[in-house]
C-alpha positions as CSV (number, residue, x, y, z in Angstrom):
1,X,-11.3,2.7,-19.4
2,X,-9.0,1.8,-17.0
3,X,-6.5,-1.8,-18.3
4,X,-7.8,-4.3,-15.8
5,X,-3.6,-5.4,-15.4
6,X,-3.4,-1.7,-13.4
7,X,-5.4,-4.2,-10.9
8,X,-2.0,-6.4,-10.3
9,X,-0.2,-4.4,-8.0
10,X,3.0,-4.8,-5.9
11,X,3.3,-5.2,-2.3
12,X,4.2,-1.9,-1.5
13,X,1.4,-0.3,-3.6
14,X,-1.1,-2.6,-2.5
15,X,0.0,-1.0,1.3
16,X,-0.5,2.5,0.0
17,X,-3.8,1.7,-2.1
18,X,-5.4,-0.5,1.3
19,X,-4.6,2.4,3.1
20,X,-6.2,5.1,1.3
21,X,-9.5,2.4,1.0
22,X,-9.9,2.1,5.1
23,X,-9.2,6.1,5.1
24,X,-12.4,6.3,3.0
25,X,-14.3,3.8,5.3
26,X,-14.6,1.2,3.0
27,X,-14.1,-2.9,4.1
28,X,-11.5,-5.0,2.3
29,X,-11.8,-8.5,2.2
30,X,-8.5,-10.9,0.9
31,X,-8.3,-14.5,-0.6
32,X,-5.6,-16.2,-1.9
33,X,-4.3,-19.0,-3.8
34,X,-2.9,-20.3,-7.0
35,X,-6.1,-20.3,-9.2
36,X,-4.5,-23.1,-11.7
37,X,-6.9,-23.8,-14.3
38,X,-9.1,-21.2,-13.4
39,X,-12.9,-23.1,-13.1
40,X,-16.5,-22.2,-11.9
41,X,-15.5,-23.1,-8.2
42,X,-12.7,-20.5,-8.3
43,X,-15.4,-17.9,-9.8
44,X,-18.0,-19.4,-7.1
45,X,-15.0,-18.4,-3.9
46,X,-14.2,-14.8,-5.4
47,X,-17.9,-13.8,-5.1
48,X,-18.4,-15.7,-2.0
49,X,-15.2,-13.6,-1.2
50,X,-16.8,-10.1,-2.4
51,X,-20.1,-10.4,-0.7
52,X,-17.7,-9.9,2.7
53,X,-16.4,-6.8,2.0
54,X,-16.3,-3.4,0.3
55,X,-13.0,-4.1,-1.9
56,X,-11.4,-7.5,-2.8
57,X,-8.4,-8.1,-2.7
58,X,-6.4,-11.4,-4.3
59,X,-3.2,-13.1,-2.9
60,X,-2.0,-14.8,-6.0
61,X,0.6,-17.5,-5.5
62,X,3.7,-17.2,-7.8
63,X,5.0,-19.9,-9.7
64,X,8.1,-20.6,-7.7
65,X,6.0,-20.7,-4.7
66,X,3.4,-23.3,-6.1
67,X,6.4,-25.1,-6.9
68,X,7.4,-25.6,-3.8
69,X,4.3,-26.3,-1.8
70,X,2.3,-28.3,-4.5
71,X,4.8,-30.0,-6.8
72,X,7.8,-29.1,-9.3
73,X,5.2,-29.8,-12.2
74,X,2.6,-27.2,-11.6
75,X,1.7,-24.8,-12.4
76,X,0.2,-25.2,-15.4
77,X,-0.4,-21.8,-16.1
78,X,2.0,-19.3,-15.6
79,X,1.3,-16.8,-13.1
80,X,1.3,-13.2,-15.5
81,X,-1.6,-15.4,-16.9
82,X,-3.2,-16.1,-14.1
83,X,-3.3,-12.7,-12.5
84,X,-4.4,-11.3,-15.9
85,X,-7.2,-13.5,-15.6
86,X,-8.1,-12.8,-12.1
87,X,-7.9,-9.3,-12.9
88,X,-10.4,-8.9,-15.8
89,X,-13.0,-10.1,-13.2
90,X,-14.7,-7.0,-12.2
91,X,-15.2,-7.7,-8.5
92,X,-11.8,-8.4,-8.0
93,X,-9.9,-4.9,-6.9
94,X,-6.4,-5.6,-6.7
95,X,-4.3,-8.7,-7.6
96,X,-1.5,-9.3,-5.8
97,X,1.2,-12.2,-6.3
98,X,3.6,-13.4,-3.9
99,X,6.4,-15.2,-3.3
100,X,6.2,-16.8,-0.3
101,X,4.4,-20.3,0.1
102,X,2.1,-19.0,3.3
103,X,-0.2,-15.9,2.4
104,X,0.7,-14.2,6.0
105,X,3.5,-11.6,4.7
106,X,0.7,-10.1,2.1
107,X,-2.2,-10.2,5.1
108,X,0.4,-8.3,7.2
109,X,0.1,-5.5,4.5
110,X,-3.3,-5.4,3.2
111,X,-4.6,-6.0,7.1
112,X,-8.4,-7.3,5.9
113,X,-11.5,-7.1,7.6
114,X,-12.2,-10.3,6.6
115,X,-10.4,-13.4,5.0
116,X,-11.8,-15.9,3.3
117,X,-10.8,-19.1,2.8
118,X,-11.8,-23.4,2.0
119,X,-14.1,-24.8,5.0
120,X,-11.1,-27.4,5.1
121,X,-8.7,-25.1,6.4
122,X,-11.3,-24.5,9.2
123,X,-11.4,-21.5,11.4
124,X,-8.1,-22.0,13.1
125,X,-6.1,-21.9,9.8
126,X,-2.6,-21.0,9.3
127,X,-3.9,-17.4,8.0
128,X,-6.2,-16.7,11.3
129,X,-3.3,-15.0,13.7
130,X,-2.3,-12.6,11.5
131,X,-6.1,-11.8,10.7
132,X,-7.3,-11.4,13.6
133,X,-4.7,-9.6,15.4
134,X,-5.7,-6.8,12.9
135,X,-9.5,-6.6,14.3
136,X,-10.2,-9.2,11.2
137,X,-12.4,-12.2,11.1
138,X,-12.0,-15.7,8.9
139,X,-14.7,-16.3,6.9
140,X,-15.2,-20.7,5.8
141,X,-16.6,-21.2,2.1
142,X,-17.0,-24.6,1.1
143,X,-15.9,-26.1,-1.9
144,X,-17.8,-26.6,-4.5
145,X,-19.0,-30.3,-5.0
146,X,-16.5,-32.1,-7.8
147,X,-14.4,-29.1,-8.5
148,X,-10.6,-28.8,-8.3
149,X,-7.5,-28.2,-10.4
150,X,-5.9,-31.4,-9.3
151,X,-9.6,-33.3,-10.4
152,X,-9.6,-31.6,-13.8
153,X,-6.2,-32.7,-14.8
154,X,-6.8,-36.0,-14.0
155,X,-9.8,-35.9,-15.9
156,X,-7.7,-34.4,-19.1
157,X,-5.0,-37.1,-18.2
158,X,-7.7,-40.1,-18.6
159,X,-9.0,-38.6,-22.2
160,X,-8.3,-40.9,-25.3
């Protein structure tokens, strides 16, 4: 059996291995985030994600770059844990995490037939140029009702 971490791959690898998949015919579709306190909504977008696409492939935000979009306190779990996490998840194909605070430098690479992403973003989202200049469409999920990172650790916060 293959370790699932084989899944977490660099950027230049993930070029190589996206490559080889659209040689082969298959689709890949990308998502990306932090995945903080990883909850049934997250599970709920990856399979949303997978039903779009041959091959799944997950931006992963590092830690330095949550810190610097979301606050100097998160995340809460570290990002080797996190990947590790997404990774054991059997529709997910490759786990990627980046530096950067916008996901557009690791959709450059993978080039994805489709991207999904949180209805709130809409379908002109900051990920949408790069996407579709590659023949790619955005795909909107909605969130799932009461579910978020930042909701569950205010709901930790307020225990006894």
């Amino acid at each position: 059996m293959i370790s699932t971490l084989s899944k977490i791959v660099d950027r230049e690898t993930l070029g190589r291995e996206c490559e080889k998949l659209r040689a082969q015919g298959k689709t890949i579709v990308t998502c990306n985030g932090s995945f903080d306190l990883f909850h049934y909504g997250h599970l709920c977008f990856l399979e949303e994600a997978k039903k779009q696409a041959d091959v799944l492939v997950v931006g992963l935000n590092s830690d330095s770059s949550i810190k610097q979009y979301k606050s100097p306190l998160r995340p809460i779990i570290c990002q080797e844990q996190r990947a590790a996490l997404l990774s054991s998840i059997a529709i997910v194909s490759f786990v990627h995490i980046f530096d950067e605070t916008v996901p557009m430098p690791f959709l450059e690479v993978v080039k994805p037939n489709v991207h999904v992403n949180g209805s709130e973003y809409g379908e002109d989202c900051i990920e949408a140029p790069t996407v579709k200049k590659y023949g790619g469409r955005i795909h909107l999920m909605p969130k799932v009702a009461g579910l978020s990172t930042t909701g569950l650790i205010a709901k930790i916060k307020a225990l006894p």
